[in-house]
C-alpha positions as CSV (number, residue, x, y, z in Angstrom):
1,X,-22.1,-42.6,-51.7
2,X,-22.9,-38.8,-50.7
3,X,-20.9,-36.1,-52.5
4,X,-19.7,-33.1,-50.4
5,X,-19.2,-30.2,-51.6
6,X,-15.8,-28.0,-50.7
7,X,-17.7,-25.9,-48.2
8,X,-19.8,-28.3,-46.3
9,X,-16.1,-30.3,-46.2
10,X,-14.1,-27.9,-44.7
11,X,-16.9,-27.7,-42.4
12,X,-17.3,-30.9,-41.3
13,X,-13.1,-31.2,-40.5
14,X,-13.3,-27.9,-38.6
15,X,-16.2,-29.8,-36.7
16,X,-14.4,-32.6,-36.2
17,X,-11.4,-31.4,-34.8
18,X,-13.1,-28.5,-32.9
19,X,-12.4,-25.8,-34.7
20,X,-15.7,-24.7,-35.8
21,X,-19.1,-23.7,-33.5
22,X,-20.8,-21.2,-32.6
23,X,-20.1,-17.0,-32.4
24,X,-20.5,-17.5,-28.8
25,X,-17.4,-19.3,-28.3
26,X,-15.3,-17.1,-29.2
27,X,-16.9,-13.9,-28.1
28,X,-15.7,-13.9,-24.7
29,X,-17.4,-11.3,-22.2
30,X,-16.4,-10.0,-18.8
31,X,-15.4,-12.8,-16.1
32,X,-18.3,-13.6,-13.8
33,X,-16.8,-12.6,-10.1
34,X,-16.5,-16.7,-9.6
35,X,-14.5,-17.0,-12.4
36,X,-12.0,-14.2,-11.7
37,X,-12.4,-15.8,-7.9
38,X,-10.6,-19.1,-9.8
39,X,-8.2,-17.7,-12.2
40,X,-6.1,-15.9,-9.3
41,X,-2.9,-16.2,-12.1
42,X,-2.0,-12.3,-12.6
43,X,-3.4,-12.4,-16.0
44,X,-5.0,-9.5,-16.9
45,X,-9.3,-9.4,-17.1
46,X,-12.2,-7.4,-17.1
47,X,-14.3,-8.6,-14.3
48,X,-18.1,-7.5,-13.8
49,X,-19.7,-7.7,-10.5
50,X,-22.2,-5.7,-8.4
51,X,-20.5,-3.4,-6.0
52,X,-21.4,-4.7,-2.6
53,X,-19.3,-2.9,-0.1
54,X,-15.4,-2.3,1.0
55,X,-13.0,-4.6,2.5
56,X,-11.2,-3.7,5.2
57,X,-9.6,-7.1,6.2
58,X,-9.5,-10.6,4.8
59,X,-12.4,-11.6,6.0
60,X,-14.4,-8.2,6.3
61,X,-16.1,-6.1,4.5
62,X,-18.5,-2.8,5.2
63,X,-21.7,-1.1,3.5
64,X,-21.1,2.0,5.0
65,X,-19.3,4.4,6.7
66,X,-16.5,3.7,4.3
67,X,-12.9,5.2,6.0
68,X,-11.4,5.5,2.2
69,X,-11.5,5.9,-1.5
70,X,-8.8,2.9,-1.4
71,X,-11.0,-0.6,-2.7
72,X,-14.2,-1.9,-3.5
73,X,-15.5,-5.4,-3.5
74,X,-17.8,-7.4,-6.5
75,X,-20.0,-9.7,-6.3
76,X,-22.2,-11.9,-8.9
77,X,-25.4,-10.7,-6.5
78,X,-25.8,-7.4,-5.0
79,X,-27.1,-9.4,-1.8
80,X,-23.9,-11.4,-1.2
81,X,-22.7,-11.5,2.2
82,X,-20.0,-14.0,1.9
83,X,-16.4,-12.4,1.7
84,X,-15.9,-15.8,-0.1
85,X,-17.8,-15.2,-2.7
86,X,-16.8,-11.3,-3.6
87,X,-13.3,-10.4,-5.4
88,X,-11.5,-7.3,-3.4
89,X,-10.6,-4.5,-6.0
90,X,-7.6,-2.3,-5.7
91,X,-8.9,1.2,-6.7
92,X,-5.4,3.5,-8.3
93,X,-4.8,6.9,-7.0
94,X,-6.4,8.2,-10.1
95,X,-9.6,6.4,-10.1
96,X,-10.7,7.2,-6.1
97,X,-12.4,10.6,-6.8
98,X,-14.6,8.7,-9.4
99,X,-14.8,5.0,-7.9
100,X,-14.1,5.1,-4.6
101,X,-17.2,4.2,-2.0
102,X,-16.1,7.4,1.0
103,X,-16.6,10.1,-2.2
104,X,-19.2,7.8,-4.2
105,X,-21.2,5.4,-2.0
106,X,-24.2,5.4,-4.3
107,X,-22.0,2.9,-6.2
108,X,-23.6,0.3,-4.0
109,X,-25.4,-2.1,-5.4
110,X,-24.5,-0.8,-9.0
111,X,-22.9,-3.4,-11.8
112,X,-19.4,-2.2,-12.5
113,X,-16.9,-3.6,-15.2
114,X,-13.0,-3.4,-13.9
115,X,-9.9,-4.6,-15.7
116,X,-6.9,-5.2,-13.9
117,X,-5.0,-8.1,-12.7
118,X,-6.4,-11.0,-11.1
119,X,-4.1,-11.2,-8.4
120,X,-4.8,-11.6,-4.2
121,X,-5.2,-8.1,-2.4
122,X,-6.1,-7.9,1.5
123,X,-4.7,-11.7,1.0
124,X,-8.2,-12.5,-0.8
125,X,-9.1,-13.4,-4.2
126,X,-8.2,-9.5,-5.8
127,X,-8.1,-7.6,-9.3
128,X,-5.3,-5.3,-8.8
129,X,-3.5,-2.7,-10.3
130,X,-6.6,-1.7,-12.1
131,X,-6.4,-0.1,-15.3
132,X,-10.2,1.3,-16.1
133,X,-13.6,1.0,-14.5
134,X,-17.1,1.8,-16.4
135,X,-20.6,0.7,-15.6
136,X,-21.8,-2.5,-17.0
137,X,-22.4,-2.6,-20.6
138,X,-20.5,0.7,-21.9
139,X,-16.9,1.4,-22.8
140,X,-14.5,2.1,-20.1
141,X,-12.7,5.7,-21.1
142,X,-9.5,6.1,-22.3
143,X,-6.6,6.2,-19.7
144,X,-3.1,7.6,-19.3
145,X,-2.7,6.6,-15.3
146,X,-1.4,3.0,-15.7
147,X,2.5,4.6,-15.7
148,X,1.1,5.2,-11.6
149,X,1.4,1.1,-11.3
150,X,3.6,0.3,-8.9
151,X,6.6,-1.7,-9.9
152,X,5.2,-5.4,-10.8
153,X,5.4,-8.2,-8.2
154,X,6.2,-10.6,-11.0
155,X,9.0,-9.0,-13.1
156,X,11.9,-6.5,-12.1
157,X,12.2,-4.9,-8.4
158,X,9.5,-7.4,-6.8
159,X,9.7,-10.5,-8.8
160,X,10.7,-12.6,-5.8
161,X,8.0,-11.7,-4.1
162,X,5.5,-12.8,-6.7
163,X,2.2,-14.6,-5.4
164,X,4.0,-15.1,-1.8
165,X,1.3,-14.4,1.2
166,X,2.3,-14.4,4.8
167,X,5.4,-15.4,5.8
168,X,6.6,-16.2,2.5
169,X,6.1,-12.7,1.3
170,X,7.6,-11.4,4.6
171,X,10.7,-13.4,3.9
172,X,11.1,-12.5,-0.1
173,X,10.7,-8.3,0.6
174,X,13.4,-8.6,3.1
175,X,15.5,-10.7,1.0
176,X,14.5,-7.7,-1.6
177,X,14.7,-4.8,0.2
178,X,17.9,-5.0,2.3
179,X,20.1,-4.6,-0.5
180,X,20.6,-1.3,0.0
181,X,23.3,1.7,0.1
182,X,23.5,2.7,3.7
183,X,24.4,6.1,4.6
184,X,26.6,7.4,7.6
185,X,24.1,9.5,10.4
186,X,25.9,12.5,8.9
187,X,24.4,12.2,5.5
188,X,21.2,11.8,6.9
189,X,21.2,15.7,6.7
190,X,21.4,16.1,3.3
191,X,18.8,13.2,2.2
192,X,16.1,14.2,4.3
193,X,16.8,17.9,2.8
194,X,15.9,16.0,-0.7
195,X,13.4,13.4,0.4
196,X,10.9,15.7,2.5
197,X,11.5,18.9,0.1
198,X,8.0,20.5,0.0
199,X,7.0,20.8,-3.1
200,X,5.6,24.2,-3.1
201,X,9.0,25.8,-1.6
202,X,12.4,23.8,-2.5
203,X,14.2,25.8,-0.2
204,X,12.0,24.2,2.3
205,X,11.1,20.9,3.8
206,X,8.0,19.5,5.6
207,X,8.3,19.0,9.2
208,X,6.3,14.9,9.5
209,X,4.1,15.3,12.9
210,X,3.8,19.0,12.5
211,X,3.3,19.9,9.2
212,X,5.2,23.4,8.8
213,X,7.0,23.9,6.1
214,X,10.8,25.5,7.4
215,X,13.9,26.2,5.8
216,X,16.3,23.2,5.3
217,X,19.1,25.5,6.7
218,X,17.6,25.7,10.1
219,X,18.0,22.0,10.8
220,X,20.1,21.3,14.3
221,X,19.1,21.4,17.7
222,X,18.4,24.9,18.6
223,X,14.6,25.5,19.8
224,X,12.6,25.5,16.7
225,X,15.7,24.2,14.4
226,X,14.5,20.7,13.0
227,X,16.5,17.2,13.7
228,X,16.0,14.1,12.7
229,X,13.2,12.0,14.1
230,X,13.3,8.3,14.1
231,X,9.9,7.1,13.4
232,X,10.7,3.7,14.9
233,X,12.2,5.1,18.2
234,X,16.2,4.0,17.9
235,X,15.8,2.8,22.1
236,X,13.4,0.6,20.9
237,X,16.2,-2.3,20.2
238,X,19.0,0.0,21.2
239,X,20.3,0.7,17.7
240,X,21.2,4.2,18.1
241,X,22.6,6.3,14.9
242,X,25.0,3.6,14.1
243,X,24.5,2.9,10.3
244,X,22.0,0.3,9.8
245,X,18.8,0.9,11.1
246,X,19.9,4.1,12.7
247,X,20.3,5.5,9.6
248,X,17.6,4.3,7.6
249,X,15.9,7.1,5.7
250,X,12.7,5.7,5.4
251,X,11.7,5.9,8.7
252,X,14.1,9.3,9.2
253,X,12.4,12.2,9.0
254,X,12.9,15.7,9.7
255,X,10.8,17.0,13.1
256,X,10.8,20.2,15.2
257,X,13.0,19.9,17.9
258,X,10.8,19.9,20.8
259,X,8.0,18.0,19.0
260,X,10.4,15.0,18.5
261,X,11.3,14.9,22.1
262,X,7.7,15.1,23.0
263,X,7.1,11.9,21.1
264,X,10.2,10.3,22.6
265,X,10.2,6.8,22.3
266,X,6.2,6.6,22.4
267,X,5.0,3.6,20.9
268,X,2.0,4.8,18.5
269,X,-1.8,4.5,19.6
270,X,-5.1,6.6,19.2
271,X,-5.8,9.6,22.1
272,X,-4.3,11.7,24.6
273,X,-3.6,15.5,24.8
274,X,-2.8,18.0,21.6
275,X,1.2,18.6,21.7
276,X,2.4,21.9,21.3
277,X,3.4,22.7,17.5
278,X,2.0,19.7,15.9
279,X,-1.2,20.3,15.5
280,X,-3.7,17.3,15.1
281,X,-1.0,15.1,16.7
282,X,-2.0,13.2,20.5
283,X,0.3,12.1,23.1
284,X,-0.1,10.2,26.8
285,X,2.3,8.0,28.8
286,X,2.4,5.5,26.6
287,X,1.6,6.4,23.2
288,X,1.3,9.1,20.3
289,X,-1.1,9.6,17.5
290,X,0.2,12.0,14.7
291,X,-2.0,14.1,12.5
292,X,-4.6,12.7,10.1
293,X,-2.2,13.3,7.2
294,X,0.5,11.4,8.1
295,X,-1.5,8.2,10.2
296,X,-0.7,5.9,6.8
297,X,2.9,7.1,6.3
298,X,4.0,6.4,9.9
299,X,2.3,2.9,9.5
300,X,3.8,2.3,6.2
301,X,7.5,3.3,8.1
302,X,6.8,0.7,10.8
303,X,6.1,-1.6,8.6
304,X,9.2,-1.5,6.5
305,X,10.8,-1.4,9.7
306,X,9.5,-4.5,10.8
307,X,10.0,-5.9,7.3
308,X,13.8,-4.9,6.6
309,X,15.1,-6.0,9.8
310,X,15.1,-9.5,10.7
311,X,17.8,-10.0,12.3
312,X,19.5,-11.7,9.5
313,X,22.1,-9.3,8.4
314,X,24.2,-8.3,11.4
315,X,21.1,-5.7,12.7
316,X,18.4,-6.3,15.5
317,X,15.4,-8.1,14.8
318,X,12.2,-5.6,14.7
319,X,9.0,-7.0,15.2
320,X,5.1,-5.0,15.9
321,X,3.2,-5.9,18.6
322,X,-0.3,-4.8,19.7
323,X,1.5,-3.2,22.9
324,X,2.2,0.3,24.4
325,X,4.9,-0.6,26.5
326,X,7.4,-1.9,24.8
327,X,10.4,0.4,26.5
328,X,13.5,-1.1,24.8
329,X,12.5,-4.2,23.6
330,X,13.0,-4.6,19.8
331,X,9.1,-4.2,19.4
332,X,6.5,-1.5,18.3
333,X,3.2,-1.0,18.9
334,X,-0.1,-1.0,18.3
335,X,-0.5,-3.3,15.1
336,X,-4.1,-3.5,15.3
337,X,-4.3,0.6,15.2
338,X,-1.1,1.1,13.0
339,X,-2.9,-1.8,10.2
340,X,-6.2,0.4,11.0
341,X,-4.1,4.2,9.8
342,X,-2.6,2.3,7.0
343,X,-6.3,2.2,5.4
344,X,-7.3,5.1,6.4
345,X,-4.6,7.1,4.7
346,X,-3.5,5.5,1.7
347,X,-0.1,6.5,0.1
348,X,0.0,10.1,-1.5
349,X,2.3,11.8,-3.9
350,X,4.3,13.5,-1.0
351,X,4.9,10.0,-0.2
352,X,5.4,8.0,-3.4
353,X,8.2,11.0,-4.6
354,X,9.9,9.8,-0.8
355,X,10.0,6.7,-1.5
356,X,11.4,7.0,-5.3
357,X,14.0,10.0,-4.6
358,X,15.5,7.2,-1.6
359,X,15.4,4.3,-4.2
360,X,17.4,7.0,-7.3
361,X,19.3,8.8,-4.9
362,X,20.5,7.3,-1.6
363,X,19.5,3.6,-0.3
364,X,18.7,2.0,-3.8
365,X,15.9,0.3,-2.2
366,X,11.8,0.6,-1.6
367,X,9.5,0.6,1.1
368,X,7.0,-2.0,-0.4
369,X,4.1,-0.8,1.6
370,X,4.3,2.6,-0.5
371,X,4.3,0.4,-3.7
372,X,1.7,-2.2,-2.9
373,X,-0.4,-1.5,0.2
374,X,-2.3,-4.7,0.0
375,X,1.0,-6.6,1.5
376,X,0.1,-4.9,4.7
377,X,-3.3,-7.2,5.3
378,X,-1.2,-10.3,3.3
379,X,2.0,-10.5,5.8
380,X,-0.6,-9.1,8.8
381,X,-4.1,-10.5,8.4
């Protein structure tokens, strides 16, 4: 009978039971792009990929020409053309100037290592909420940005929402978001003196389509006093300044007198003449198109809009359309170009203070769309 020595032993048992092999076992690397494609759990990974262009839709993405710093997508080839095959990465505010394609497109084609969190964005296999990027094989930096996450969609604020697509998700942000204080038309004064304070002049506030910065004291409706503008026009399902949708102050904002009856009840599309004393901003017949700046925020008010009110709480039932002439049906318009300014102005700091001062301060609630712009393309594909 063979002796065995203690060691070889202990060995053989680890063996046995599968405790014991090689260093390679246990030295886990970077996911492949196919595994993070198949562990879409929200866990957090580094996943390494070649950069091979930026998705603008579920199904679509471009190698140039890129409108935004705002994602990237990996794949395990740099030749990939499938969408299927490529994992959609959600680039932070504070990562665009170094990794986003508009500023950077030489990152095509190179091999990039990301850590986030393998969760769907543009409702496609995603890495969100990304934490650090660095090229393959060296040590991603240090960071201080991850307090910029937006609240989690599994724990706290959005937790019902968590791994919902579609209509699911549709149905668990309203479900979040209309708990809310709701304020009298009255009030609306005062809030929109906090929420669009500019933040180089606290005694003034930022006018949305034209830009100036005036005086919070001059608001009323004298020629050149500011009013309040209702970015989802109020005869558009005959709400009026009732409280409710009337008074919702994240699509209230404050506008120059004359510019916000220019706009009117204009549904929102591209072209048309300049309007006097909003510079960059379009109107025709049938539509307006609002400075570059603000293109993303306007979507992103539409959206909530069309999110908040269902028709299941006692207020009118919003809904987009891709239409121009919508008059006062409950509808807005035109999806297809509102989704299209949404990416092309992602959600600045002007904007992410709005949307925190309403949620401290007045309504106790969000506009998701601020906090996770991927649930745009995921509720509107």
């Amino acid at each position: 009978m063979a002796r065995w020595s203690p060691l070889a032993l202990v060995v053989a048992l680890l063996a046995a039971v599968g405790l014991y092999g090689s260093t390679a076992a246990v030295a886990a690397g970077p996911l492949t792009v196919a595994q993070a494609i198949g562990q879409q759990n929200g866990s957090s990974a580094t996943v390494r990929g070649y950069v091979v262009g930026q998705p603008t839709a579920t199904n679509t993405v471009i190698r140039s020409n890129y409108p935004n710093d705002y994602a990237l997508a990996l794949a395990d080839s740099a030749s990939t053309t499938s969408t299927s095959n490529m994992i959609y990465v959600q680039i932070p505010s504070a990562f665009r100037a170094s990794w986003g394609l508009r500023t950077n497109p030489s990152l095509l084609g190179r091999q990039i290592d990301v850590t986030g969190s393998l969760s769907a964005y543009f409702s496609h296999a995603g890495l969100t909420s990304s934490t650090a990027f660095a090229f393959a094989g060296t040590t991603p930096p240090p960071t201080t940005t991850v307090t910029t996450t937006p609240p989690s969609t599994c724990t706290g604020y959005y937790a019902a929402a968590c791994n919902k697509t579609g209509t699911a998700l549709k149905s668990a942000l309203n479900g979040i978001i209309r708990n809310q204080t709701k304020l009298s038309y009255d009030q609306v004064w005062d809030a929109l003196k906090a929420t669009d304070q500019d933040p180089a002049n606290s005694g003034n506030v930022i006018l949305l389509y034209s830009g100036r910065s005036q005086s919070k004291s001059t608001n009323g409706g004298g020629a050149n006093d500011w009013n309040r503008e209702h970015v989802w026009a109020k005869s558009h399902g005959d709400f009026g300044t009732s409280t409710g949708p009337g008074t919702d102050i994240h699509h209230l904002r404050p506008e120059d007198v004359s510019v916000n009856s220019a706009r009117g009840n204009l549904d929102f599309d591209n072209g048309g003449s300049p309007v006097s004393e909003a510079p960059g901003s379009l109107a025709d017949g049938d539509s307006f198109e609002p400075r570059n700046a603000v293109k993303g925020d306007v979507a992103r008010m539409i959206f909530y809009m069309a999110v908040r009110y269902e028709g299941n709480d006692g207020y009118v039932n919003l809904e987009m359309n891709n239409s121009v002439s919508n008059g006062s049906a409950p509808y807005m318009g035109k999806l297809s170009v509102l989704k299209q300014w949404h990416l092309q102005d992602p959600p600045d700091a002007f904007e992410k203070r709005r949307n925190q001062v309403i949620f401290d301060s007045y309504q106790r609630n969000r506009n998701p769309f601020i906090d996770h712009p991927e649930w745009a393309a995921a509720i509107w594909p």
